[in-house]
C-alpha positions in Angstrom: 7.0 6.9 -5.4 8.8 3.8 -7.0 7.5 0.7 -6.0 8.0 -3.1 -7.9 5.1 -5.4 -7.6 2.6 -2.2 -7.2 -1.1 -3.5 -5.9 -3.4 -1.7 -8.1 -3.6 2.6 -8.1 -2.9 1.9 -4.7 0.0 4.4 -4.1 -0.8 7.0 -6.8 -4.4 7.9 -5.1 -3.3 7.5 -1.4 -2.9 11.2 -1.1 -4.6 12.8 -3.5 -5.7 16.3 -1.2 -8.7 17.6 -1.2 -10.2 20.9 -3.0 -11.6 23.4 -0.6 -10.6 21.4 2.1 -10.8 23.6 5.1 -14.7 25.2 3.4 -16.5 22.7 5.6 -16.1 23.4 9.0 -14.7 20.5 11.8 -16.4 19.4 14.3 -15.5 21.9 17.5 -16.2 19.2 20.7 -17.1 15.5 20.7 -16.4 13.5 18.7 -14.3 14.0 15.8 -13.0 17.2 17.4 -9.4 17.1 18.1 -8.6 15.4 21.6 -6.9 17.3 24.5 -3.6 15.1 23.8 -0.5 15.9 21.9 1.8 12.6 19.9 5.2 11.4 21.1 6.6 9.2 18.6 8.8 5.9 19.1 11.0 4.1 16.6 12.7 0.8 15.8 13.8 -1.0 12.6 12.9 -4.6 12.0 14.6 -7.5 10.1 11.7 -7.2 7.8 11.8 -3.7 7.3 15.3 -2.8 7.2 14.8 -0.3 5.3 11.7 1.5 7.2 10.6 2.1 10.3 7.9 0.7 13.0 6.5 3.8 15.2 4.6 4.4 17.8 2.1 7.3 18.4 1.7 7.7 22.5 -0.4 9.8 24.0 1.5 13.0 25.2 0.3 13.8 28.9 -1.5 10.8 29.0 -0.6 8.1 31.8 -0.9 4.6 30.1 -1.3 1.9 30.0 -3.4 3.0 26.2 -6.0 1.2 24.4 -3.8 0.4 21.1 -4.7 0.6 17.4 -2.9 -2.0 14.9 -2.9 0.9 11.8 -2.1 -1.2 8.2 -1.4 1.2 5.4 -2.2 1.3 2.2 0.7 -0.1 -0.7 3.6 1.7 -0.9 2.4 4.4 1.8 5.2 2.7 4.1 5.9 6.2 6.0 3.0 6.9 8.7 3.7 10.9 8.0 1.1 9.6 4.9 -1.6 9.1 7.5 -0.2 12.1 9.8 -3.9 13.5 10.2 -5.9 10.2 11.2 -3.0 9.1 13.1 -2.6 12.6 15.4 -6.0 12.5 15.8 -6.8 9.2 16.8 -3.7 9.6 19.7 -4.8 12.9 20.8 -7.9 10.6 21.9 -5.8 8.9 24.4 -4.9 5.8 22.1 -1.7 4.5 21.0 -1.2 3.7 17.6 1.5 1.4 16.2 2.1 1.8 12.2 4.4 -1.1 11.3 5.1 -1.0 7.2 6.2 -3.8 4.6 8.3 -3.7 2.2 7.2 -2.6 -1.8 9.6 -4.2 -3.6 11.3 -8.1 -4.3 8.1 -9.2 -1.8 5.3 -11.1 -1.7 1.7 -10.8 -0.3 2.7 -13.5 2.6 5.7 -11.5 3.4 3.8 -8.2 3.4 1.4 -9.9 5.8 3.8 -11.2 7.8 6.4 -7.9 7.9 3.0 -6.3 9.9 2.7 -8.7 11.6 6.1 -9.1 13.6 5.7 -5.0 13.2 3.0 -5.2 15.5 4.5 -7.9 17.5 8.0 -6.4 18.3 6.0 -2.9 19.3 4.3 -4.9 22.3 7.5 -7.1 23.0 9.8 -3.4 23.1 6.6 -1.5 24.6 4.1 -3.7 26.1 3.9 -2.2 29.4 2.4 0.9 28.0 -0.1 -0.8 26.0 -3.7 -2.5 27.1 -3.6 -5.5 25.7 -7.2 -5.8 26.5 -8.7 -3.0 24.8 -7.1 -3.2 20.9 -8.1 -2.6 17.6 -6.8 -3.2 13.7 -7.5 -0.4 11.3 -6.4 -0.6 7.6 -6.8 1.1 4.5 -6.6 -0.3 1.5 -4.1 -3.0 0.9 -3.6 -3.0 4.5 -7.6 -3.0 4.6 -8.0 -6.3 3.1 -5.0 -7.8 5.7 -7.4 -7.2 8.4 -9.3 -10.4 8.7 -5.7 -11.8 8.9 -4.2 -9.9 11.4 -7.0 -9.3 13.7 -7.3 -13.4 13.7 -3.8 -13.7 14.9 -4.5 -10.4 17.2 -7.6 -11.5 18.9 -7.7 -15.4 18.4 -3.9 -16.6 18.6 -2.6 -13.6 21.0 -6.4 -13.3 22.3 -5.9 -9.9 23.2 -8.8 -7.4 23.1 -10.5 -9.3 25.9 -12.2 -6.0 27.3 -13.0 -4.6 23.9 -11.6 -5.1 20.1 -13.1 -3.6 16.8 -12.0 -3.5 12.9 -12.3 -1.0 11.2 -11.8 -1.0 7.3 -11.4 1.2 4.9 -11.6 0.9 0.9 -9.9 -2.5 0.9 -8.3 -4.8 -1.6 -8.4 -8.3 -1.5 -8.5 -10.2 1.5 -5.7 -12.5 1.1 -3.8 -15.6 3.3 -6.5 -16.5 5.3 -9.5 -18.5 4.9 -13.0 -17.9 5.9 -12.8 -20.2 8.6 -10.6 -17.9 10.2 -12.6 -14.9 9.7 -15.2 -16.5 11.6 -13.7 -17.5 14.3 -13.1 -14.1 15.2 -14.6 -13.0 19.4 -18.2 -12.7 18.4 -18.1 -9.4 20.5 -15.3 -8.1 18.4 -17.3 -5.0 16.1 -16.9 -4.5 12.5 -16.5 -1.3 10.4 -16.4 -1.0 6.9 -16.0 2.0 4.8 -15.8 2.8 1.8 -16.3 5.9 -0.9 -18.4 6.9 -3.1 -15.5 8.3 -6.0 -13.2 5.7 -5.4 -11.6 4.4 -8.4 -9.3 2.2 -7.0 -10.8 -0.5 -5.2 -14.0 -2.1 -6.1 -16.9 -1.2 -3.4 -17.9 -5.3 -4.0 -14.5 -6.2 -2.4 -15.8 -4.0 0.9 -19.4 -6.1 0.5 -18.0 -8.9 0.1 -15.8 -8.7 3.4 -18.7 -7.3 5.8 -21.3 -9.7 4.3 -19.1 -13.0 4.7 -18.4 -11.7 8.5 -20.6 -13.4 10.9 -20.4 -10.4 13.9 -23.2 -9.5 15.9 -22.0 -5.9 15.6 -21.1 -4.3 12.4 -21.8 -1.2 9.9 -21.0 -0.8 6.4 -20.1 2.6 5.7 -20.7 4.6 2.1 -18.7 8.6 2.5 -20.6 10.6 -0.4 -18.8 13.5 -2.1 -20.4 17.2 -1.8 -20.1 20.8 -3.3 -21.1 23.6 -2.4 -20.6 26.8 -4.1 -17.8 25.9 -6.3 -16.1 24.2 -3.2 -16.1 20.5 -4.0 -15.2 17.6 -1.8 -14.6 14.5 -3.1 -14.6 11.4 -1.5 -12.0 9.0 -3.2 -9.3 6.2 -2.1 -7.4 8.3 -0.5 -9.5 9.6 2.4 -7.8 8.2 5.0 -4.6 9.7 4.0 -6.2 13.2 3.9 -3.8 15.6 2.4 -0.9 14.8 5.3 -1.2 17.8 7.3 -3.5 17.1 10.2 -4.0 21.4 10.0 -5.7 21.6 6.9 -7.7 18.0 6.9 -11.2 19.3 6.5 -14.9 18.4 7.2 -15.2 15.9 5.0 -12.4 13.4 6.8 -13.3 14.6 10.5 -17.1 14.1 10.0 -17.0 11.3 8.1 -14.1 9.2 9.1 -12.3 10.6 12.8 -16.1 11.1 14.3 -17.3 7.8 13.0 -13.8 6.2 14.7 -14.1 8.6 17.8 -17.4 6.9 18.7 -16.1 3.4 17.7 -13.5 3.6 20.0 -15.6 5.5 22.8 -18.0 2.4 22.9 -15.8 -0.3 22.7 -12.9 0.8 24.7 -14.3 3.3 27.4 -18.0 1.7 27.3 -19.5 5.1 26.5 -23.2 3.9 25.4 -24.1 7.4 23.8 -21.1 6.9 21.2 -23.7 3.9 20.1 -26.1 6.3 17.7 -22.8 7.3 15.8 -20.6 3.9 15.8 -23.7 1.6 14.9 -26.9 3.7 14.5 -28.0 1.7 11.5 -28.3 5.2 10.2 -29.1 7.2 12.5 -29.9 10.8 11.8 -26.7 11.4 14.5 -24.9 8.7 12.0 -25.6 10.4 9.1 -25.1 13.6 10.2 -21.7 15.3 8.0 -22.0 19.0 9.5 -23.1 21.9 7.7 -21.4 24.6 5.0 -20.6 28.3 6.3 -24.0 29.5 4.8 -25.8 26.3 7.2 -26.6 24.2 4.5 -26.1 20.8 5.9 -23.7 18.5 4.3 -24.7 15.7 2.3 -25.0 13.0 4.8 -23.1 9.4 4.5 -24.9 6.0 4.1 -24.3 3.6 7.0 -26.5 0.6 7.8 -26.3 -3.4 8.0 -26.0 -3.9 4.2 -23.8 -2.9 1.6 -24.8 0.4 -0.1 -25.6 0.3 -3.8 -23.3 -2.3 -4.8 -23.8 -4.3 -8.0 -23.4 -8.3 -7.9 -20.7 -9.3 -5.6 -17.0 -10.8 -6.7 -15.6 -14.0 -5.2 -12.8 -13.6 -3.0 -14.2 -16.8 -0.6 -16.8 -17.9 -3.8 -16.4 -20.1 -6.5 -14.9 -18.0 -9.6 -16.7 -18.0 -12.6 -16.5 -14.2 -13.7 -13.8 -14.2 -16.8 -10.6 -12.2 -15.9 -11.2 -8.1 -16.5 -8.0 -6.2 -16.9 -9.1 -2.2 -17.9 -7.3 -0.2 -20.3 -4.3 2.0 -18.5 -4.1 -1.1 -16.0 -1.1 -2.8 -17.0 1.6 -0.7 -15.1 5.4 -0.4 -15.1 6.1 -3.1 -12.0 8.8 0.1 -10.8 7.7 3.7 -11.8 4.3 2.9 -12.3 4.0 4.4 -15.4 1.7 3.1 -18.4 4.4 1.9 -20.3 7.5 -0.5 -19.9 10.4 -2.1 -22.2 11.3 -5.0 -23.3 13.0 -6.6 -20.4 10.9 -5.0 -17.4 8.6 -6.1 -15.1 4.8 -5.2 -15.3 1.7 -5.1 -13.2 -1.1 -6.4 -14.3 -4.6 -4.9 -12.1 -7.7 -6.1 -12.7 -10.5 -8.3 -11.3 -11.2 -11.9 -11.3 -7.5 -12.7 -12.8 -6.8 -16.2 -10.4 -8.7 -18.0 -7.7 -5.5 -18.0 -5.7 -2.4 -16.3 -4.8 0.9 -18.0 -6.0 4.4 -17.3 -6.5 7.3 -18.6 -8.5 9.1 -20.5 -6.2 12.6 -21.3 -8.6 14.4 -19.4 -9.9 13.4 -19.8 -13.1 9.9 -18.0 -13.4 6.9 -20.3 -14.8 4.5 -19.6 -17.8 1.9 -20.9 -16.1 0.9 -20.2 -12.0 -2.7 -21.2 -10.3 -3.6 -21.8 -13.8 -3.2 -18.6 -14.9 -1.1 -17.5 -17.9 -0.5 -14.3 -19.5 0.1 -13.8 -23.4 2.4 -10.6 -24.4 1.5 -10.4 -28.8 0.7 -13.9 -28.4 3.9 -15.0 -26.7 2.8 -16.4 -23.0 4.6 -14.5 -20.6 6.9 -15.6 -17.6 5.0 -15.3 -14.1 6.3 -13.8 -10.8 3.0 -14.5 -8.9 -0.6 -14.0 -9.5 -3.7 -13.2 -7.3 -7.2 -12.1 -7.7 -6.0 -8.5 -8.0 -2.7 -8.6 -9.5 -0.7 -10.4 -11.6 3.4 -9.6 -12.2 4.7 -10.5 -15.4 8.2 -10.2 -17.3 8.2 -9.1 -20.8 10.7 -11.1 -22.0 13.8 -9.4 -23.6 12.9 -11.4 -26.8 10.4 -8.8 -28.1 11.1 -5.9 -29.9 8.1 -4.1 -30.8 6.4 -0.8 -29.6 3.5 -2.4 -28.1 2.4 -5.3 -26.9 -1.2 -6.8 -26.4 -2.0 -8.5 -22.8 -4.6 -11.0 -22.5 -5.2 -13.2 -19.2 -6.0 -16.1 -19.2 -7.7 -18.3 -15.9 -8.2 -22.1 -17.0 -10.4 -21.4 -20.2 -11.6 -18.0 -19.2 -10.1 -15.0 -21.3 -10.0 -11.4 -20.5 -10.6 -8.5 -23.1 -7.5 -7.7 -25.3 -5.4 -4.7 -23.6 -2.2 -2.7 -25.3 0.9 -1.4 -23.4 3.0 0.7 -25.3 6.9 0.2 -25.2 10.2 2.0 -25.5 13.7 1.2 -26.0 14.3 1.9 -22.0 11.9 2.8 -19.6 14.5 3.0 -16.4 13.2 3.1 -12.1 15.3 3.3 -9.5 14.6 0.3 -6.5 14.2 2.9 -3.7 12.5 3.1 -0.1 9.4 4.0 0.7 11.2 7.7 2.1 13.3 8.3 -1.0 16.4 6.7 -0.2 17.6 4.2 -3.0 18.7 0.6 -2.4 21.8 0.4 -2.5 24.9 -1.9 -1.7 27.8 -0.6 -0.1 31.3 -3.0 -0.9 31.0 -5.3 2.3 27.7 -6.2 0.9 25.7 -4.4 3.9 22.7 -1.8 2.8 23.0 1.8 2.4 21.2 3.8 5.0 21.2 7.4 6.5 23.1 5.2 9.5 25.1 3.7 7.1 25.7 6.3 4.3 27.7 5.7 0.7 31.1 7.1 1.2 33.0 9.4 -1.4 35.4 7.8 -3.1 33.9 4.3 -2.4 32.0 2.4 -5.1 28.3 1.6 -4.7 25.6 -0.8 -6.2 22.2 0.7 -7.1 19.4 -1.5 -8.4 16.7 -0.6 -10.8 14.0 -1.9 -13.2 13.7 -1.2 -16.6 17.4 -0.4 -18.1 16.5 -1.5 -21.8 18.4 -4.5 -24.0 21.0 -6.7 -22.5 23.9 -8.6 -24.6 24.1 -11.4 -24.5 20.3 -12.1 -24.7 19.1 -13.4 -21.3 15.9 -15.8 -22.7 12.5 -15.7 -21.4 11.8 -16.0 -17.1 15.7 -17.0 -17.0 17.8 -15.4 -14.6 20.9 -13.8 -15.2 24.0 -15.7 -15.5 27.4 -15.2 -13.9 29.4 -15.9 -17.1 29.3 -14.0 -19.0 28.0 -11.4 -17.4 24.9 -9.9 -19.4 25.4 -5.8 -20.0 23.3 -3.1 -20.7 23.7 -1.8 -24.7 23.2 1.9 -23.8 25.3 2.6 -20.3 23.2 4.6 -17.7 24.4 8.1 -17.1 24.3 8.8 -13.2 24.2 12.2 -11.4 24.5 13.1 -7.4 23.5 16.4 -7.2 24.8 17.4 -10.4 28.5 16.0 -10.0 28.9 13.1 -12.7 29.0 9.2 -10.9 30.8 6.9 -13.1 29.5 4.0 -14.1 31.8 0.7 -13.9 29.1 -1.7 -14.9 25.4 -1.7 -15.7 23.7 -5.0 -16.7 21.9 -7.9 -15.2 22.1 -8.9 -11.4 23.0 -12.6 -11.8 20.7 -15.2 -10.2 18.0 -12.6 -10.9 15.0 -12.2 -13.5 15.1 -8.7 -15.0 16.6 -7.0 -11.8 19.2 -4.4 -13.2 22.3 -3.5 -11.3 24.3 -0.4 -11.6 27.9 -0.4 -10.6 28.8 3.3 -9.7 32.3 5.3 -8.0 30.5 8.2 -5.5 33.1 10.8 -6.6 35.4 12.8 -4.0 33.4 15.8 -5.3 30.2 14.7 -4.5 27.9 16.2 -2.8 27.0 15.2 1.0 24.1 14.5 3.3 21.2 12.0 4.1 19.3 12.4 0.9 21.6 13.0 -1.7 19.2 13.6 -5.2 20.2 10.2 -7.6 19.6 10.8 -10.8 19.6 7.9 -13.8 19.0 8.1 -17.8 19.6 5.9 -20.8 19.5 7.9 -23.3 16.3 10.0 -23.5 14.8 8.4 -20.7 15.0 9.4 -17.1 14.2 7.6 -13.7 12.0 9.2 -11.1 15.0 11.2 -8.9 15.6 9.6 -5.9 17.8 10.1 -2.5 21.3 8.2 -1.5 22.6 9.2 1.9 26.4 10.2 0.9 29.2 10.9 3.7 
């Protein structure tokens, strides 16, 4: 899964399957039990989202109009096949679900925010009539956790929909970002608030989670902790990507239906069909019938969750709405290649920096040219200070410029006169990633300039432009957080070597993409021979080193 600008582990734990899944057995009736409905699935394509698509789940044999659930995936999980399991289940309820995704790459918190956003909005301008308007709810997980507060403010305040019944309900988030706390309190003081989060998660801190329940001012809310288990040798283990299951709504075990579908069953059955027993599960403040996780083949009861009006066994809290005065932390193994997301980069690629505490705000380069400095925030690269794409409280991307030649480099953070702990990045001479879609297919250019899709497929004989991340040295030397010039044009030393299929692309041009900052173009003739079809396998390498396959639709 490429992905530029990654948030954190986000994407690499998202579906991370679950040993001895299927030991614990599922809930047979109420809730959490699969409903009595099957899923038909709707499509459409937005200007944000070219390059995905916006579905929605309907209830089959179900006459509408449905309750509807606003889902917000986690980064770079832009296909809602990664959250097939929640997803089936939460329709064969009787709900509709819309997943709407953003785009990964060349794009910026706001426009992630806003790409759901107008997701959600063209779903009920194409499909309103077979929605309730009045009974609504925003889910998200992860990244699309912490865009929540945001969405559900322009959901339930600006739209005012859910005026029979809304809820949130969140799920290991990241930082909450472009809104305010003023917002998040204006939210319908009936609106009801899940937050959960798990116990093995190593992606998102658990004080982001406290942080968001504790600063909410509903009357009705429940902060959630999912505990791992074992049980002879079978081990379950509750981590980031819970709500992503292992993509196959069969095998999802005990684990996920007890401890996340029952716990949304019963949110949904109180707030959208006023079902008072759901109440003891939803918000039981712990509850033995809120606690309870089902038992193992031999009877021996699961180990139960946590769930109550405070945060569970969280240390201090961080400042996401708080004056900052924790230094920047950055962990070893947390600077990431910005494409393939691997722990190690070139000279001339863009990085990801993850950590805690790293800016007050979220900025972006808005020239061109990319700053050393953003929100008062710089990074160092061996004591050179890095050009800036944008930074946040989470994330920082940063170039390494072309001008150092080494096989490491040490990153330090810097916020105003706060300094994180040194941390190393190891280098090579090319560290290529192919700019793809969140389904495999690469982006790509056909010669009229309009994007390659399975609808609009690369043609043999016909030359394409690929983009990428990564290629290695450039002559002439393109100087620090300067983009590419037009003449002359700046080429790759070591030409990429391109395969479809196995049938040998050549390669016209490789080099910078003028007007950009380290974006890498690829100038390639599909050959007559080529293979066809809608995902075509794309190979790249310079020299020793080889992209992460991905799929071109050839015709």
């Amino acid at each position: 899964m490429s992905k530029l600008f990654a948030l954190v582990l986000l994407a690499a734990a998202l579906g991370q399957g679950q040993d001895c899944a299927s030991a614990l057995p599922r809930p047979e009736s109420g809730y959490g039990a699969p409903g009595p409905y099957g899923e038909t699935v709707e499509t459409f394509r937005t200007g944000r989202t070219l390059l995905y698509s916006v579905s929605i789940h309907f209830p089959d044999g179900k006459p509408g109009p449905y309750p509807v659930i606003f889902f917000a995936h986690g980064f770079s999980n832009n296909r809602a096949s990664d959250y097939a399991g929640l997803i089936s289940h939460l329709v064969s309820q009787g709900n509709a679900v819309v997943f709407a995704p953003y785009l990964t790459v060349l794009s910026t918190n706001r426009q992630r925010y806003d790409a759901l956003w107008e997701g959600f909005r063209e779903a009920v301008d194409r499909f309103g009539g077979a929605f309730d308007l009045s009974r609504v709810a925003f889910a998200g997980h992860s990244f699309g956790g912490g865009a929540v507060p945001a969405l559900a403010y322009r959901g339930l305040v600006e739209e005012k929909w859910g005026a029979n019944g809304a809820f949130l309900f969140i799920m290991a988030p990241w930082y909450v970002l472009e809104t305010s706390y003023a917002e998040w309190a204006s939210l319908p003081s009936d609106t009801r608030l899940i937050v959960q989060v798990y116990e093995e998660d190593q992606v998102t801190d658990h004080r982001i989670a406290a942080e968001i329940f504790e600063t909410s001012p509903l009357r009705e809310k429940q902060y959630v902790l999912l505990r791992s288990d074992s049980w002879q040798g079978c081990r379950q283990r509750a981590g980031h990507g819970i709500p992503s299951g292992d993509n196959d709504p069969v095998r999802l075990g005990g684990l996920e239906r007890y401890g996340l579908f029952r716990l949304f069953d019963a949110v949904a059955g109180l707030t959208f069909r006023r079902n008072e027993t759901a109440r003891a599960i939803a918000f039981g403040n712990g509850s033995p019938e809120q606690r309870f996780m089902g038992r193992w083949p031999d009877g021996t009861p699961a180990r139960e969750l946590v769930a109550g009006t405070q945060p569970v066994a969280v240390p201090e809290q961080s400042a996401t709405w708080r004056p900052n005065l924790a230094p920047p932390a950055v962990r070893p193994g947390n600077v990431r290649h910005a494409s393939t997301y691997e722990p190690f980069a070139s000279s001339g690629a863009i990085v990801s920096i993850f950590g805690w505490n790293l800016a007050s705000e979220t900025a972006e380069a808005e020239g061109p040219e990319l700053p050393n400095t953003l929100a008062g925030v710089q990074v160092t690269l061996n004591g050179m200070t890095a050009p800036l794409y944008f930074v946040s409280p989470g994330q920082i991307n940063a170039q390494i410029p072309f001008t150092i030649v080494s096989d490491q480099v040490t990153v330090i953070v810097r916020r105003g006169a706060l300094f994180s702990e040194a941390v190393t990045l190891p280098l090579k001479t090319a560290s290529p990633g192919v700019l793809v879609a969140a389904d495999g297919t690469a982006l790509a250019l056909r010669p009229d300039g309009s994007l390659v899709t399975r609808e609009n497929p690369a043609r043999r004989g016909e030359p394409t432009t690929i983009f990428g991340i990564g290629l290695g040295p450039v002559f002439p030397l393109v100087g620090p957080g300067l983009p590419a010039p037009v003449d002359p044009l700046s080429r790759v030393r070591f030409l990429p070597r391109v395969l479809l299929g196995d049938t040998p692309a050549p390669v016209g041009f490789a080099g910078l993409a003028p007007g950009f900052v380290s974006l890498y173009q690829v100038n390639l003739d599909i050959p007559a021979a080529a293979p066809r079809g809608a995902a075509v396998p794309l190979t790249l390498r310079v020299g020793d080193a080889q992209a992460l396959p991905v799929a071109l639709p050839v015709d």
